[in-house]
N, C-alpha and C positions, 0 to 999 in steps of 0.2 A: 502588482501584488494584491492579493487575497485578502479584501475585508471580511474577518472572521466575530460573528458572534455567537458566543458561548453563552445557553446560561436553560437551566430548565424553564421551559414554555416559550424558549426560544422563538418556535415555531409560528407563534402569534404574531411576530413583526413579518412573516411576509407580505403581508398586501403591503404594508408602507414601503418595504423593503421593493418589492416590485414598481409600485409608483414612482419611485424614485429614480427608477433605472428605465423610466419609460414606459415597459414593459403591461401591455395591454392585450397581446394574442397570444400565450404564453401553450409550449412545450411541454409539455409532465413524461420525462424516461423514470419508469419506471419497471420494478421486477416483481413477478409473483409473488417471489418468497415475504415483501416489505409489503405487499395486499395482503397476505393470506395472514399474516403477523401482525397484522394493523396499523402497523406505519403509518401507513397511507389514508385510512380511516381519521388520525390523529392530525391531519396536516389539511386533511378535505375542506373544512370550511373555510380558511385562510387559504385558499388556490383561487384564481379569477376566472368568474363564471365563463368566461369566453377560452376555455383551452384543451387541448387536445391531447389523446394520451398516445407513447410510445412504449411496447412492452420486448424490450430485444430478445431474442429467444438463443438458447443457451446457457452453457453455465461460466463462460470463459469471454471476454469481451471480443468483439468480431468487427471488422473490416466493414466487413460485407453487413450487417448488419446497420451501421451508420450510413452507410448508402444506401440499402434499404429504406429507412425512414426518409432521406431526401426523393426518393422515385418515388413511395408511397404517400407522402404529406407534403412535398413540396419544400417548399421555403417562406411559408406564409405568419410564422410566428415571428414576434418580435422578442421572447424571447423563452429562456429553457430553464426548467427547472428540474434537479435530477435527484429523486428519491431513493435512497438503497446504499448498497456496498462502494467498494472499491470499484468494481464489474461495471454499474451502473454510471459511477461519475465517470470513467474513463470512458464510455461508449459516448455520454454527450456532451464530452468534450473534443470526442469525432467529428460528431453532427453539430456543433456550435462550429466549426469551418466552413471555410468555402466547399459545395460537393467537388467542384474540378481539382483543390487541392486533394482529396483525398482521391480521385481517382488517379491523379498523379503518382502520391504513394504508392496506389495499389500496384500501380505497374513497376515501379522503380523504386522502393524501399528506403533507397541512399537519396533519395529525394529531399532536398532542404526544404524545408513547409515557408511559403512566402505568405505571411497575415497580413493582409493590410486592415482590415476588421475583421470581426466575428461577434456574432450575436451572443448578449450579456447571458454569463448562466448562473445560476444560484443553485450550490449545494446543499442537501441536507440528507449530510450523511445517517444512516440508521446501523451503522456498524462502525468500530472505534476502532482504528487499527492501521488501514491504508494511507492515509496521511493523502487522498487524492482529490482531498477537498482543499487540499493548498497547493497542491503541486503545479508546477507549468509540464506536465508531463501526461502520456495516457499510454497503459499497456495497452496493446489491440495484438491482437492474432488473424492471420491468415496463414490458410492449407497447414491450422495447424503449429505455425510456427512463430514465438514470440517476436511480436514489434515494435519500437519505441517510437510514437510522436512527441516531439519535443518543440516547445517556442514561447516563450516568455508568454504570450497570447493565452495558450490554452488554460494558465491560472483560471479558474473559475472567477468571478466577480466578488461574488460573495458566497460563503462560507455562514451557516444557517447552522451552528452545532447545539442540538439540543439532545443533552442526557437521557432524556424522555424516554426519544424514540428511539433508543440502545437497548432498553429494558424489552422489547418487543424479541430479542432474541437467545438463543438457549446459552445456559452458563459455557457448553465446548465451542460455538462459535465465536462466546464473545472472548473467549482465552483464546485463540484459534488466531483470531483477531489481533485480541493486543498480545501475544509474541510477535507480529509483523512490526508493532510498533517499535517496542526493544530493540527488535534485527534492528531496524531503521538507524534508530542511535547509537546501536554501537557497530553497524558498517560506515557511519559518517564521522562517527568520533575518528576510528580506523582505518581512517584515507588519505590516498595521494592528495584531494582535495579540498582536503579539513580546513580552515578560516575559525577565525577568533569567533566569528557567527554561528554557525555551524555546529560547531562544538558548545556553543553555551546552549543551540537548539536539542541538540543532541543527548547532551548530559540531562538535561530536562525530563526528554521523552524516557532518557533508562533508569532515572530516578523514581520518578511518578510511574512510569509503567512497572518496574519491579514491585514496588508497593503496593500497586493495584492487585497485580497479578498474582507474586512470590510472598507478600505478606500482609495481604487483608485484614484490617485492624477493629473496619468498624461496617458498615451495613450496605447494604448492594446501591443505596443512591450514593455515596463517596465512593463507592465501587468504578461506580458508571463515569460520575466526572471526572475523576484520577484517569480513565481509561479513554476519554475526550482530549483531557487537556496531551494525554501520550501520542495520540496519535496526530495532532492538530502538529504540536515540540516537531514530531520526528519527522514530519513531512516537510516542514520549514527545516529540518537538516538534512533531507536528502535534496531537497530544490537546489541546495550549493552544489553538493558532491555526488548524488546518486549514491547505488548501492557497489556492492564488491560483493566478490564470490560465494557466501552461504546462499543471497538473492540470482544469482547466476545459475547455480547448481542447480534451483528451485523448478522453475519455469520446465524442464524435460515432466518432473515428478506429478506439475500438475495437470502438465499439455496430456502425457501419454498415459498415465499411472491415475487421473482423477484425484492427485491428493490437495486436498484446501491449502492456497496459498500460504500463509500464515505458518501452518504446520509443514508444506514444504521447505521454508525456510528454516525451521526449526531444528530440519531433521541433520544438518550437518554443523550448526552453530557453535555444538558442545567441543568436538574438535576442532572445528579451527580456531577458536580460543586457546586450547591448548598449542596448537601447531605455529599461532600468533607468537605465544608466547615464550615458549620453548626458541622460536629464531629470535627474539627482541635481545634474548641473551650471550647469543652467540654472532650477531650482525650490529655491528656500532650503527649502520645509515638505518637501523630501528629501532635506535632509544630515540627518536626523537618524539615517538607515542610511545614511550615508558608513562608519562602520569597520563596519559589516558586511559591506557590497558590498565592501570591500576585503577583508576577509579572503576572500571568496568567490574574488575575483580570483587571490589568491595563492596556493588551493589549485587553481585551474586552471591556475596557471603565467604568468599574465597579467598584463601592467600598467596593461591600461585598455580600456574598453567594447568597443572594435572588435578590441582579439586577444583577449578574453573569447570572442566570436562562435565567433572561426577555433579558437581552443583546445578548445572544448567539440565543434565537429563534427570537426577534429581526432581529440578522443580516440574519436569514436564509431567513425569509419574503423578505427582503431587495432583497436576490437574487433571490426568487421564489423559494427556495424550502419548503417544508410541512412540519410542523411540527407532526401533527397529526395523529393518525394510520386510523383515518374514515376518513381524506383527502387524503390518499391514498389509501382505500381500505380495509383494513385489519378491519373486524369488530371482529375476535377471535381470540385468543391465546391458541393455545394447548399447556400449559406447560410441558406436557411431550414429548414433541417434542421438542419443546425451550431447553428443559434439556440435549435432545441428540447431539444437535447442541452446547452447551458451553461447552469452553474450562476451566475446574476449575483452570489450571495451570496461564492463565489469570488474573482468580480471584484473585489470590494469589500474583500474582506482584504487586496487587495495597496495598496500606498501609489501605485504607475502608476497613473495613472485612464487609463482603456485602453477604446475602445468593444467590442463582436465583433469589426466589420467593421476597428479599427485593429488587432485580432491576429490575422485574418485575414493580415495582414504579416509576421505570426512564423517563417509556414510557407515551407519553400525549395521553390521548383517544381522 
């Protein structure tokens, strides 16, 4: 489990935080975007003069890139420190494995990851949203195509969240962002593998992320921590369950189509709440998330399946993002592509028994 600390100027406890965990030859994955945005400027003096930097290239986290970094730097750090997005901790929680484990994957996908250790790594997410400063999880992509490394292990160590270094990014990524978090809570509120846990993580992340996001009361620092504590909730709700189909759907839009995670997610949400909904009342084996779907409803502002819909693209208007696939571009859908990019194990968490081509209907032309 994921020792998390939250709190502005966070950032100052890494040397102790590092001494602690041993950690004397230290790692830095880092991304452009968190240099160019000063992140990384803000965390520099608190990094240990003895450590090396890794800059993965791309905009999507890569396979091959984590083995990059062991061909090119070795295995000589004792330990890692990962500055940036979602992109960022998932790539070095690649490179916090064994390299043989990962070449394993690469060859065989269905590959069970065997840990027997892995070098300590410390988070310090600078985007509020991915929850994958807590997750025992890490998207990677190869030829292309979404991968799931999974093992109690890959949890990061520690978890470094500082408000701070949020404000380093633009108001559409940081909404970009925290809608991943919201999905988050309420694809695990809405699962096969919901837990008394889970669900009070979850309820957490769609509270505080609504409010952050959908009804902004007071000034961009309560902005920023609402928008921390969301994504920290909804990450400790998907470590139970994972995600289900709006998150499924996502991965084709961002692999082939370039669209920001977050906002892929986004874009089918508003119906399947409705399509949720609409079956809760006509299938008895789905009122058993009757008062979940409703608390859903009520932090959207909604009283029932079809102003769930209008509520959620509603509030994305509100922030400027698109709802539409011709507002951004996309005028076709190779479904036999879409079909290679979803994840059925997805499908399967959620309680909608939902084919592709029935959430092919999710998306608004």
């Amino acid at each position: 489990m994921t020792e998390v600390i939250m709190a502005p100027k966070a950032v100052e406890r890494l040397p102790g935080i590092l001494a602690g965990l041993g950690c004397r030859h230290c790692l830095v994955v880092t991304g452009a975007s968190s240099v160019s945005a000063g992140a990384v400027e803000q965390c520099a003096e608190y990094l240990p003069a003895d450590h090396r930097v890794f800059s993965p290239a791309g905009t999507l986290p890569q396979l091959a890139e984590a083995m990059r970094c062991h061909r090119d730097l070795g295995d000589s750090f004792d330990g890692i420190i990962a500055i940036g997005g979602g992109r960022i901790i998932d790539t070095a929680k690649a490179i916090a494995l064994r390299s043989q484990e990962l070449v394993r994957f690469m060859d065989d996908p269905s590959h069970k990851l065997q840990v027997e250790s892995r070098i300590p790594l410390v988070a310090v997410p600078t985007l509020a949203g991915s929850g994958s400063e807590v997750t025992p999880f890490a998207v990677a992509y190869r030829n292309g195509i979404k991968q799931s490394l999974s093992h109690p292990a890959m949890a990061p160590t520690v978890a470094v969240v500082d408000p701070n270094l949020t404000a380093t990014v633009s108001p559409r990524q940081r909404a970009i962002s925290g809608l991943d978090a919201i999905a988050h809570g309420v694809e695990a509120l809405l699962s096969n593998r919901a837990s008394a846990t889970s669900d009070r993580h979850a309820r957490r992340a769609i509270k505080i992320g609504c409010k952050a996001l959908f009804k902004p009361a007071h000034g961009l620092t309560e902005q920023l921590i609402d928008l921390c504590r969301a994504s920290v909730s909804g990450g400790a709700a998907i470590s139970t369950t994972k995600t289900t189909i709006p998150h499924a759907m996502s991965y084709y839009f961002t692999s082939v189509h370039g669209v920001p995670h977050g906002h892929a997610v986004a874009l089918t949400m508003g119906r399947y709440l409705r399509a949720f909904g609409i079956a809760a009342k006509a299938d008895r084996q789905l009122r058993r998330w009757s008062e979940s779907y409703d608390y859903v409803l009520h932090a959207l502002g909604a009283t029932g399946p079809h102003e769930a819909e209008g509520c959620w693209y509603d509030h994305l208007a509100r922030l400027g993002i698109s709802v539409s696939l011709s507002s951004i571009g996309i005028r076709t859908i190779d479904m036999s592509v879409l079909g290679q990019h979803v994840n059925r194990d997805r499908f399967e968490n959620s309680p909608l028994n939902m084919s592709t081509a029935e959430a092919r209907a999710l998306l608004v032309e």
